[in-house]
C-alpha positions as CSV (number, residue, x, y, z in Angstrom):
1,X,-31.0,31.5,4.4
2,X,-34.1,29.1,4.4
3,X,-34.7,27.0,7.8
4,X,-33.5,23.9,5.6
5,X,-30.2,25.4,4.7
6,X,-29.6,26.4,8.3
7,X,-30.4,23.1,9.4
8,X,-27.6,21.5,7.1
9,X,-25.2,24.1,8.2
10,X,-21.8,22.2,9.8
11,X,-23.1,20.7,13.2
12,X,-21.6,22.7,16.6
13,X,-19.1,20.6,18.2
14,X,-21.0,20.9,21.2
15,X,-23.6,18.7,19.7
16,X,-24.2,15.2,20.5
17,X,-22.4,12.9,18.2
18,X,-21.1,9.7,19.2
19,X,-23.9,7.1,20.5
20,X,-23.7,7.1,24.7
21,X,-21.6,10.5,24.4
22,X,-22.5,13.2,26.9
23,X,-23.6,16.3,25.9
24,X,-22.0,19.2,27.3
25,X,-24.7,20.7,29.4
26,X,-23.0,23.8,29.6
27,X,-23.7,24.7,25.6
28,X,-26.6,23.1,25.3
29,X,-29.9,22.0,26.0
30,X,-30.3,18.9,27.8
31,X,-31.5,16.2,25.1
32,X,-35.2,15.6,24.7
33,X,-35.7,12.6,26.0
34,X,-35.8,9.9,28.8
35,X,-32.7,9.9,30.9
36,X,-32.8,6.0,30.9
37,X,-32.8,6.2,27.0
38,X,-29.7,8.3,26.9
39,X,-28.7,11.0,25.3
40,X,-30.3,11.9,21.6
41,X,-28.7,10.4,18.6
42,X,-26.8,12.7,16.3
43,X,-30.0,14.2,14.3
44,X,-28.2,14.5,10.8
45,X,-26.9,10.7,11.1
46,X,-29.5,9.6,8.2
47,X,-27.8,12.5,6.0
48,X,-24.6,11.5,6.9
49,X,-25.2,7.3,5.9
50,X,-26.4,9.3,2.6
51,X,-22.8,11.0,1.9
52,X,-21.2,7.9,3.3
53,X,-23.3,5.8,0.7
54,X,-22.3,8.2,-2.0
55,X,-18.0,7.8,-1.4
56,X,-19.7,3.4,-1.7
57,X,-21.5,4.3,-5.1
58,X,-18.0,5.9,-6.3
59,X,-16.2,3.2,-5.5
60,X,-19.0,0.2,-7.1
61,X,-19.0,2.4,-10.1
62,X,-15.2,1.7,-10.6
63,X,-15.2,-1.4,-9.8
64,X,-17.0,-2.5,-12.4
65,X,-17.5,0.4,-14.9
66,X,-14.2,0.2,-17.0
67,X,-15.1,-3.2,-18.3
68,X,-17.8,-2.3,-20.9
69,X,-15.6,0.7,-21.8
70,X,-12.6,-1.1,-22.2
71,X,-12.9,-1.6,-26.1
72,X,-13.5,1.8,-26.7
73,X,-10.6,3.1,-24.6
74,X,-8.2,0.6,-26.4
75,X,-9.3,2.1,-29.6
76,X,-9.1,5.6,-28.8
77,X,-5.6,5.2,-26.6
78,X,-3.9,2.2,-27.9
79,X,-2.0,0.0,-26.1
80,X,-1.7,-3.8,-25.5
81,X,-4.3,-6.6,-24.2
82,X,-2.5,-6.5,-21.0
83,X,-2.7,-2.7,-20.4
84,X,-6.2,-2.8,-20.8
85,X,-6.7,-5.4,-18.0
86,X,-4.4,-3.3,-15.3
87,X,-6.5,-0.3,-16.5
88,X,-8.8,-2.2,-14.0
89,X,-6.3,-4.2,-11.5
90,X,-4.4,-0.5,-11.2
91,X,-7.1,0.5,-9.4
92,X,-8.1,-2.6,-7.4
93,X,-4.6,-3.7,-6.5
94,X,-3.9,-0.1,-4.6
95,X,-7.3,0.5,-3.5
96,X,-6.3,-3.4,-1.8
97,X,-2.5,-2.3,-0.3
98,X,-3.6,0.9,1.4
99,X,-7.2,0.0,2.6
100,X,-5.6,-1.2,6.1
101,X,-3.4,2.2,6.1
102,X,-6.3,4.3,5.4
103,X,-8.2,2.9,8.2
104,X,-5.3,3.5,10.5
105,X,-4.8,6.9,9.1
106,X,-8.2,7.7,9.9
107,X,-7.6,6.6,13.7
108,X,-4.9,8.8,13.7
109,X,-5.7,12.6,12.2
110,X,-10.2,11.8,12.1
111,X,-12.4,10.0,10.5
112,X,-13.7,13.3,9.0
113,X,-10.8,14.6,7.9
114,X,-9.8,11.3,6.1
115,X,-13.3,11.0,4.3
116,X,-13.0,14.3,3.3
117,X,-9.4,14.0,1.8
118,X,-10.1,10.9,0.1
119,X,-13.5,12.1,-1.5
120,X,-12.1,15.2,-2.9
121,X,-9.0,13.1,-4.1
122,X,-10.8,10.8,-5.5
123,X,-13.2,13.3,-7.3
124,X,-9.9,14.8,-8.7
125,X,-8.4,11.3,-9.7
126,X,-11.0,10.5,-11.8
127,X,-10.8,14.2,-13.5
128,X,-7.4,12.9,-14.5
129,X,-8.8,9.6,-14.9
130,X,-10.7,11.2,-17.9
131,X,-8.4,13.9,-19.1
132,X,-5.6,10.3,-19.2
133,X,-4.3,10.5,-23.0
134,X,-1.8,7.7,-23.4
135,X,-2.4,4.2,-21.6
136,X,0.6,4.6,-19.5
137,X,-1.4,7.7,-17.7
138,X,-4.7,6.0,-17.8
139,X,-3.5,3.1,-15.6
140,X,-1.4,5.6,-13.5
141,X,-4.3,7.6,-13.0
142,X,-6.1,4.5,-11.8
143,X,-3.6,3.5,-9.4
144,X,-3.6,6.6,-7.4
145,X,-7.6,6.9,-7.5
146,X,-7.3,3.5,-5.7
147,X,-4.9,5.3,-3.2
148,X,-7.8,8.1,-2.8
149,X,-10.4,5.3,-2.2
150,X,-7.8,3.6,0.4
151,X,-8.3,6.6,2.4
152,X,-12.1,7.2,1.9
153,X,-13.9,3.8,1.9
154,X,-12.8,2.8,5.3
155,X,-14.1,5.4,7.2
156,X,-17.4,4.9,6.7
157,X,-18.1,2.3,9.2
158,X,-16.4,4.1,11.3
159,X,-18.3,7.3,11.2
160,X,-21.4,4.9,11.0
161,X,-20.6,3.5,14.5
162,X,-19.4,6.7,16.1
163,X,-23.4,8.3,14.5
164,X,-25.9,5.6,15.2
165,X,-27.4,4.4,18.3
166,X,-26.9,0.4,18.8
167,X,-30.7,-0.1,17.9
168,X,-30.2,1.6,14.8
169,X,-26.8,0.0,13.4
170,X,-28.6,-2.8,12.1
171,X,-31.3,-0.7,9.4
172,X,-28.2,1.3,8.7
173,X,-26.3,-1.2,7.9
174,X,-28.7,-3.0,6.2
175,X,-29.4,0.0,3.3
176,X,-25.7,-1.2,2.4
177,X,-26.9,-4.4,0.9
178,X,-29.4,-3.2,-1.9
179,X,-26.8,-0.2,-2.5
180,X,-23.9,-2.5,-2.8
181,X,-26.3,-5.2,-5.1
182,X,-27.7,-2.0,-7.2
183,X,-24.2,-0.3,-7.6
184,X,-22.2,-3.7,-8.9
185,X,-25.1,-4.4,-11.9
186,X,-25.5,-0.7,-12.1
187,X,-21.9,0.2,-12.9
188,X,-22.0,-1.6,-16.6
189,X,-24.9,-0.8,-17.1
190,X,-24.7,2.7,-16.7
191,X,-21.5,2.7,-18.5
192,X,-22.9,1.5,-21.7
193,X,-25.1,3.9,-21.7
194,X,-22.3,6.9,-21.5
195,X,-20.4,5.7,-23.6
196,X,-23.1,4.9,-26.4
197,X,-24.7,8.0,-25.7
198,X,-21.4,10.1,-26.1
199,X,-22.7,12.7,-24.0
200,X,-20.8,16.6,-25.0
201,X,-18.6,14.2,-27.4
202,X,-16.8,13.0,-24.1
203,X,-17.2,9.2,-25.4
204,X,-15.4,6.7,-22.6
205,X,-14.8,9.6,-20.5
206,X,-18.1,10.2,-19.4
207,X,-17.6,6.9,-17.0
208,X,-14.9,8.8,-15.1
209,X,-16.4,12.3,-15.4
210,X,-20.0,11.1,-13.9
211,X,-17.6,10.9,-10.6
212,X,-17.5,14.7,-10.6
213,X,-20.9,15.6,-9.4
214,X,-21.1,12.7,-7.2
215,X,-18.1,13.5,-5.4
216,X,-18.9,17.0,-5.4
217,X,-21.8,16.4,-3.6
218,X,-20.4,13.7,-1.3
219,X,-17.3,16.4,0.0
220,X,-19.7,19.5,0.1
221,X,-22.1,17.6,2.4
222,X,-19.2,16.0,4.3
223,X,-18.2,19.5,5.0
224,X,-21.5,20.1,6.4
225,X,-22.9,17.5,8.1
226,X,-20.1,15.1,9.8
227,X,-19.4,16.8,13.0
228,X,-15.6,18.1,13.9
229,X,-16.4,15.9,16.8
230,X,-15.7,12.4,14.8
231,X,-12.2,13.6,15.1
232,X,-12.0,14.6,18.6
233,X,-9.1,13.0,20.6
234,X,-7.4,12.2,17.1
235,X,-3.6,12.8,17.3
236,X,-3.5,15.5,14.2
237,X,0.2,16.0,14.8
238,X,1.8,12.9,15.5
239,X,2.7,11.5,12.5
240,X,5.3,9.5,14.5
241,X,2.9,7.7,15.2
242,X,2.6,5.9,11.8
243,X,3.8,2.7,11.6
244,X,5.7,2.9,7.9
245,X,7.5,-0.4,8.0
246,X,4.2,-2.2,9.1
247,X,2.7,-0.2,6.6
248,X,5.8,-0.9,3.5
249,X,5.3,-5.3,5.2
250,X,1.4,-5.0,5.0
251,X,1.5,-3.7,1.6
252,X,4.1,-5.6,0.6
253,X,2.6,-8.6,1.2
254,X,-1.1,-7.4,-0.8
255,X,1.4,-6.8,-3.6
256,X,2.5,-10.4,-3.0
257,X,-0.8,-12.2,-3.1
258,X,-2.8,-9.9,-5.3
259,X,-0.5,-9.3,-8.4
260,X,-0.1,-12.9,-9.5
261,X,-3.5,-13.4,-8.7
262,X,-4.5,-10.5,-11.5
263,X,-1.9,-11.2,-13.9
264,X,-1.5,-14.8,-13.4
265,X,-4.2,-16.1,-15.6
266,X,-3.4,-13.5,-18.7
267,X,0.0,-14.8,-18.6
268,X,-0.2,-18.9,-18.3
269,X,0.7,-18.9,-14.5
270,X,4.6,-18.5,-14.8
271,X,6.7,-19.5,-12.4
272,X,7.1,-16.0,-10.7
273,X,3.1,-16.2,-10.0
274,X,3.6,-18.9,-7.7
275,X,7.1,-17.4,-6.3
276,X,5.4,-14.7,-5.1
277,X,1.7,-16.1,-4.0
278,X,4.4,-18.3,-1.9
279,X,6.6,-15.1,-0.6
280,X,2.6,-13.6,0.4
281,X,2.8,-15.9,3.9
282,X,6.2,-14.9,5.1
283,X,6.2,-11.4,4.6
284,X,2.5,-11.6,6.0
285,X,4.0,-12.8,9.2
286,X,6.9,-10.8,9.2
287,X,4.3,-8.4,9.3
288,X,2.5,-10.0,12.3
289,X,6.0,-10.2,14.1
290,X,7.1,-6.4,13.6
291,X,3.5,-5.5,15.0
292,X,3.8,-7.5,18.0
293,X,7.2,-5.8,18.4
294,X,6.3,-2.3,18.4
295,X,2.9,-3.3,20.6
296,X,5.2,-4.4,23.6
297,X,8.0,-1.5,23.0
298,X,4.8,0.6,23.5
299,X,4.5,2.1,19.8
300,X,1.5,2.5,17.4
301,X,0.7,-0.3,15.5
302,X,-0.8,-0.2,11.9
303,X,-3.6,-3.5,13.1
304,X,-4.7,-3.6,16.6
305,X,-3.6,-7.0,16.6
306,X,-6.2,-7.8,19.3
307,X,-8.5,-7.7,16.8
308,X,-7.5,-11.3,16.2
309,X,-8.2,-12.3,19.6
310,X,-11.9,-11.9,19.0
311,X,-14.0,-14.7,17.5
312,X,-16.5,-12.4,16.1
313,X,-13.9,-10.7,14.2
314,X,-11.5,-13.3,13.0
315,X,-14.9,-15.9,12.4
316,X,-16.0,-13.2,10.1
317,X,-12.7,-12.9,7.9
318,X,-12.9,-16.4,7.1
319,X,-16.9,-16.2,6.2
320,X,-16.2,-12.9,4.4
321,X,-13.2,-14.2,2.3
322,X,-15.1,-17.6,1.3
323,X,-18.7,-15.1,0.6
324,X,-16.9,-12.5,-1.2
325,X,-14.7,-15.1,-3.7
326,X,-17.8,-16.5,-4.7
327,X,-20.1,-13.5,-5.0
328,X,-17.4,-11.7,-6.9
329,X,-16.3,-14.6,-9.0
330,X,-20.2,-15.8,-10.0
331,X,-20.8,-12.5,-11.5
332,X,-17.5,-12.5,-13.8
333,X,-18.4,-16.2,-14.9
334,X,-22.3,-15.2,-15.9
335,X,-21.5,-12.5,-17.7
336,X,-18.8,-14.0,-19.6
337,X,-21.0,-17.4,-20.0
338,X,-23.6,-14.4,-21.7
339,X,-20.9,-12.5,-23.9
340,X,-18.6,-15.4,-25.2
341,X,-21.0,-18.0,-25.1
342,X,-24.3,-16.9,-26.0
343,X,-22.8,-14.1,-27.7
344,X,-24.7,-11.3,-26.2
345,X,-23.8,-7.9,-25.9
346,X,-22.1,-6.4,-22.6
347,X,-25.4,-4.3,-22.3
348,X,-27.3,-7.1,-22.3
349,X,-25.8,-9.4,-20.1
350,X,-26.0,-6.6,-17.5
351,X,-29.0,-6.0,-17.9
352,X,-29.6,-10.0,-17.7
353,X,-28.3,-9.2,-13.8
354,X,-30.9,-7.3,-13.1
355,X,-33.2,-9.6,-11.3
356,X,-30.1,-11.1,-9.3
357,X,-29.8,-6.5,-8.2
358,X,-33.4,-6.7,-7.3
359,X,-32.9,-10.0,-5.4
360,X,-30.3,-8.6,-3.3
361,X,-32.4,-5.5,-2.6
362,X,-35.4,-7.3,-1.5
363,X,-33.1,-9.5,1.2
364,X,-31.1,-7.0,2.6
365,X,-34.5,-4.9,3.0
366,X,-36.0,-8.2,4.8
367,X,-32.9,-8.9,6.6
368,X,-31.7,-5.3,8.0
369,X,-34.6,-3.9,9.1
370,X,-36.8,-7.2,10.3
371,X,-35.0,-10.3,10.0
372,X,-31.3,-10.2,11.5
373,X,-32.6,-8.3,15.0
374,X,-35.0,-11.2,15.5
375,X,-33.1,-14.2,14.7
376,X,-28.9,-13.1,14.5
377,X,-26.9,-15.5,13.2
378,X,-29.7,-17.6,11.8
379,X,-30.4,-15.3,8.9
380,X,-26.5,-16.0,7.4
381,X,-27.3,-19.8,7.6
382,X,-30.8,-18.9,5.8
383,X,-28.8,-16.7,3.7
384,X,-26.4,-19.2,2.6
385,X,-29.0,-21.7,1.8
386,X,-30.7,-20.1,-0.3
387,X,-27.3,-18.8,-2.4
388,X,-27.1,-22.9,-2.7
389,X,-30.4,-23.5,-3.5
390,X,-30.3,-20.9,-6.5
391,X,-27.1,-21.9,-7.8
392,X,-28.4,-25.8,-8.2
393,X,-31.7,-24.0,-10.6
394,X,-29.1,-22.1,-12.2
395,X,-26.9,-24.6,-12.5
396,X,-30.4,-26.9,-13.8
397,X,-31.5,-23.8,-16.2
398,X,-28.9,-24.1,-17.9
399,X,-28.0,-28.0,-17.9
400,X,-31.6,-28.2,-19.5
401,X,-31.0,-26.2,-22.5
402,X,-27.7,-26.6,-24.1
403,X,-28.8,-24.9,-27.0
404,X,-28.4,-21.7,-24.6
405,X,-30.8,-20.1,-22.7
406,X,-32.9,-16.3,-22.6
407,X,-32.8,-13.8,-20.1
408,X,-36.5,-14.5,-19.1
409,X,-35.2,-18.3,-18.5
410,X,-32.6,-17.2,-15.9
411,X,-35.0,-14.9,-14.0
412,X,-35.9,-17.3,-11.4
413,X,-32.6,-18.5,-10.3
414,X,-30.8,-15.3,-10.3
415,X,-33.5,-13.7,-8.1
416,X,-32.6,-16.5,-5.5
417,X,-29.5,-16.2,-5.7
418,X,-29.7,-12.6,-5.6
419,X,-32.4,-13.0,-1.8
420,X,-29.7,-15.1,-0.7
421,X,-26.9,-12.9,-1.2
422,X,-29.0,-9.7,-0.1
423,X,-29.7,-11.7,3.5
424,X,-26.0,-12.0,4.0
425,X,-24.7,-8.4,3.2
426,X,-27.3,-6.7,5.1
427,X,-26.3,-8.3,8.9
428,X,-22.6,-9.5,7.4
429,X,-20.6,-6.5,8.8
430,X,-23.1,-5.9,12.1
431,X,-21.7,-9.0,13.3
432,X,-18.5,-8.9,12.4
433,X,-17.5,-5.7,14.4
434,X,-20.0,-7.0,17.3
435,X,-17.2,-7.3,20.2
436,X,-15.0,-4.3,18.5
437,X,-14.1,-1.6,20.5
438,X,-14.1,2.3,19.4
439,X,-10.5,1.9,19.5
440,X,-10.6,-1.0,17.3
441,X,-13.1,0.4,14.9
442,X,-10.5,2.0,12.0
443,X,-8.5,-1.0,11.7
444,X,-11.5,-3.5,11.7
445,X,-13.1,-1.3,8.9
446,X,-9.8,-1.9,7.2
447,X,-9.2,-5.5,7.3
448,X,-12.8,-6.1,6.6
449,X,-12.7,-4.1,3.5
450,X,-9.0,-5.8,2.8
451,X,-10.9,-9.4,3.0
452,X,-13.4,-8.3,0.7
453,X,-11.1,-6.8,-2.2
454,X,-9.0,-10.0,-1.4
455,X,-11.9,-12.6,-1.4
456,X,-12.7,-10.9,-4.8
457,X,-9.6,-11.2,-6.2
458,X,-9.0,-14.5,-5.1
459,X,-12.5,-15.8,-6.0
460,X,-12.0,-14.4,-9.8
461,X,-8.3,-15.7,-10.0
462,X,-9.5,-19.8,-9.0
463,X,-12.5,-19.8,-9.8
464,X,-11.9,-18.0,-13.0
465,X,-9.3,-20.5,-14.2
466,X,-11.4,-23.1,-13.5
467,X,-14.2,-21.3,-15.7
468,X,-11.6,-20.7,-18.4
469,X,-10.0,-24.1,-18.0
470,X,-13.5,-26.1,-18.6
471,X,-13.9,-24.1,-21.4
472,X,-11.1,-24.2,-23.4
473,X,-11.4,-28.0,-23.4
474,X,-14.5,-28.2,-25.1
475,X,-14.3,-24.9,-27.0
476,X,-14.7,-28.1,-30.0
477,X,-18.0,-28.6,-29.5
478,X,-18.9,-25.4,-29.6
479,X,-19.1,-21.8,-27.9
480,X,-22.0,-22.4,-26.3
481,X,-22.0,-25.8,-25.6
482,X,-18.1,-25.3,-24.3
483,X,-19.3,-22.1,-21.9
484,X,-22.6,-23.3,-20.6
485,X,-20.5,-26.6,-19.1
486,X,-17.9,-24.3,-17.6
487,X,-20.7,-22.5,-16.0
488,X,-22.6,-25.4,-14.5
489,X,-19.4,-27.1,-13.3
490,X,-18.0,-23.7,-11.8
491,X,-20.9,-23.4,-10.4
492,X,-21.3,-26.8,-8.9
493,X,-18.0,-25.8,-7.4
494,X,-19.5,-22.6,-5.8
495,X,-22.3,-24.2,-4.4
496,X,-19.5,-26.3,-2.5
497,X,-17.5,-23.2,-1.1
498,X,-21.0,-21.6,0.1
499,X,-21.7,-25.1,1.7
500,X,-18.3,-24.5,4.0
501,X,-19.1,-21.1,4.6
502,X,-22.5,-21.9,6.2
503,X,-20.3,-24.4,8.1
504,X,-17.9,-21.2,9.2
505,X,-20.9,-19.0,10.0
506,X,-21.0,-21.2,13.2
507,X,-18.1,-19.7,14.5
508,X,-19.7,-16.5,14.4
509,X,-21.8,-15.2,17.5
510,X,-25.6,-15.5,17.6
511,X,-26.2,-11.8,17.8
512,X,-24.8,-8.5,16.9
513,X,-25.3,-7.0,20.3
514,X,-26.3,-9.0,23.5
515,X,-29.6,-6.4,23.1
516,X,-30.8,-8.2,20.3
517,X,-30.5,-11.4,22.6
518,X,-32.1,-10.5,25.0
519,X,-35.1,-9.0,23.3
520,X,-35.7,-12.1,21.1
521,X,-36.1,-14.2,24.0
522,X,-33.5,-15.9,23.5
């Protein structure tokens, strides 16, 4: 075995893993370095943000993969308008119920051990994902690939925090900006290209089969390189210990508030759309109640509902649900505005998103690594601004040539807007678990992610039937006349949301960690 391979063999558990954790002096050396630095970070923590990043890639990819496909799969599979649209909401609506559980799940039995049953379920899910040969076991397919990605995704911040040393959290988190960006304009794109290219005759299949070696890779180096340690302390056998009527409440009342939100628009908003978005609240705080129940009779909550006692935290679920609605929402609306306006192909309009990708890459490299330690909170209100300031030229590019526009034309504004959005993500989720404890850690990672599949959702559901609305009542004049104003007005509308959010940013702290503080001068 090469030095290399010995290198990336598992980790001891005697090593050093968790940032301020002694090392057991007993098994091994004493760490290399000043006793008033403390102990030596875990040395494979760069490898592990890489397996980490791979489960994020999985999950971008379908997110936003199955819509260039979706023709072709309703051609070779059948089935109605509708069943191609929950070939998508299958997956987000349970990846959206069970992120919170998955969080919780991985307080309980590890972090490790969660990632690693999630990324080998979700490597097998999207086997059967592409093996699916009716509709009916394409969507349920989806459904329980969201389930695997319930358990998977939320882990990662976790094992981020238990790996990296404070004064490294911020570049760390920051690599998830440009990875995010890439993967969301990525994911068409790249499934065009499979599914033109019909690669071994596999035609739309290819877009769940490229999850193989991915996850392959992302499990097999799990295995490796996250130490045992991450699940040290974990309670492996009490299974008591889960909360199943917070968890049946809490999912319940996703079900509640996402579903009509998916299938509202499709259908013409009937009246059970707004029954249930109305039931959401009160099961929501039934929820809240049966927490704060089992909390005082001593029993193990799903949330740690302290989490809501921090400002950090609950500031950064109202900033995150506003950011996320319009980020999410912007890029449904464009590419629409490209396809059934300008009549471009789905290739091309992703392609079209490319400089808004490289935009987001060039602000969350600015931001992570040299911007957000130096001024904190600052960069979200620069952030912010400069969303607004990119949605007025895009908003003005497009105003000024109702004949319709070129991709060259839209450069400009969508490489703003794309800075703007990159400054946000990068120092977003530092700040937002600032004042959360280790303890705390699964479930924030949970609700964060839950806010951010919900802001999505929610932001595609308003903002879409605005889009649609506009539209339809000046599809006269017009496709592209009728679709270029529902894109300026929606986007108008946008530009007001991110206005409020800078407003909300203020109820975030100044800094991630009182370090950064105090070594800005501040």
């Amino acid at each position: 075995m090469s030095a290399t391979a010995e290198h990336l063999s598992e980790p001891r558990e005697d090593e050093d893993v968790r940032p301020g954790s002694a090392v057991d002096t007993q098994t091994a050396a004493p760490p290399d370095t000043d006793e008033a630095e403390g102990p030596t970070p875990y040395k494979w923590r760069w490898f592990a943000l890489a397996v980490v990043l791979g489960a994020e890639i999985m999950d971008l990819f379908d997110g936003t993969i199955t819509g260039v496909a979706g023709p072709k799969i309703e051609a070779a599979l059948g089935g109605s308008y509708s069943q191609l649209q929950w070939m998508s909401a299958a997956y987000t609506l349970s990846f959206a119920m069970l992120l919170i559980t998955g969080a919780r799940l991985g307080d309980l039995f590890g972090r490790r051990t969660m990632f690693l049953i999630g990324t080998a379920g979700f490597a097998l899910t999207s086997l059967m994902c592409g093996l699916a040969t009716s509709p009916e076991t394409l969507i349920a397919a989806r459904a329980v690939q969201g389930i695997a990605a319930a358990m998977m995704i939320p882990q990662g911040l976790g094992i981020l925090r238990d790996l990296f040393p404070p004064k490294e959290m911020a570049a760390a988190f920051g690599i998830f900006g440009p990875i995010m960006g890439l993967g969301a304009v990525a994911g068409p794109i790249i499934g065009g290209f499979l599914v033109d290219a019909d690669l071994f005759g596999f035609g739309w299949r290819s877009i769940f089969f490229v999850n193989l070696p991915v996850g392959v890779f992302a499990f097999t180096a799990a295995l490796r390189i996250l130490p045992k340690s991450l699940d040290a302390n974990r309670s492996r056998s009490r299974f008591a210990d889960l909360d199943l009527t917070g968890m049946a409440l809490m999912s319940g009342a996703m079900v509640l508030a996402i579903l009509p939100l998916v299938q509202g628009r499709e259908e013409g908003w009937p009246t059970w759309t707004f029954v249930c978005m109305g039931l959401a609240l009160p099961v929501f705080l039934l929820f809240v109640w049966h927490e704060t129940r089992l909390r005082r009779a001593g029993g193990s909550t799903l949330v740690e509902l302290s989490l809501f006692r921090n400002r950090a935290f609950t500031s950064a679920l109202v900033v995150g649900l506003l950011f996320f609605s319009t980020m999410m929402a912007f890029m449904l609306i464009l590419t629409v505005y490209m396809q059934a306006g300008l009549a471009w192909s789905a290739a091309d309009a992703a392609v079209a998103m490319i400089p808004w990708s490289l935009g987001v890459t060039v602000g969350a490299g600015l931001s992570g690594g040299l911007l957000a330690p130096k001024f904190g909170r600052k960069v979200l209100h620069a952030g912010l601004l400069v969303q607004v300031v990119g949605g007025i030229a895009l908003w003005f590019t497009i105003d000024q040539r109702p004949e319709g526009v070129s991709g060259w034309i839209l450069v400009p504004a969508l490489a703003v807007m794309g800075i703007g959005t990159g400054l946000i993500m990068a120092p977003f989720f530092d700040i937002a678990i600032a004042g959360v404890t280790d303890e705390q850690t699964g479930s924030a990672s949970g609700v964060l992610n839950a806010i951010q599949q919900l802001g999505g959702s929610i932001g595609i559901a308003v903002f879409g039937t605005v889009f649609f609305g506009y539209a339809d009542d000046r599809i006269g004049h017009g496709a592209v006349s009728a679709f270029g104003d529902a894109a300026e007005y929606t986007i108008l509308i946008m530009c007001g949301v991110l206005a409020a959010t800078w407003v909300a940013a203020f109820l975030m702290p100044k800094w991630a960690r009182p370090a950064d503080e105090a070594g800005a001068g501040h």
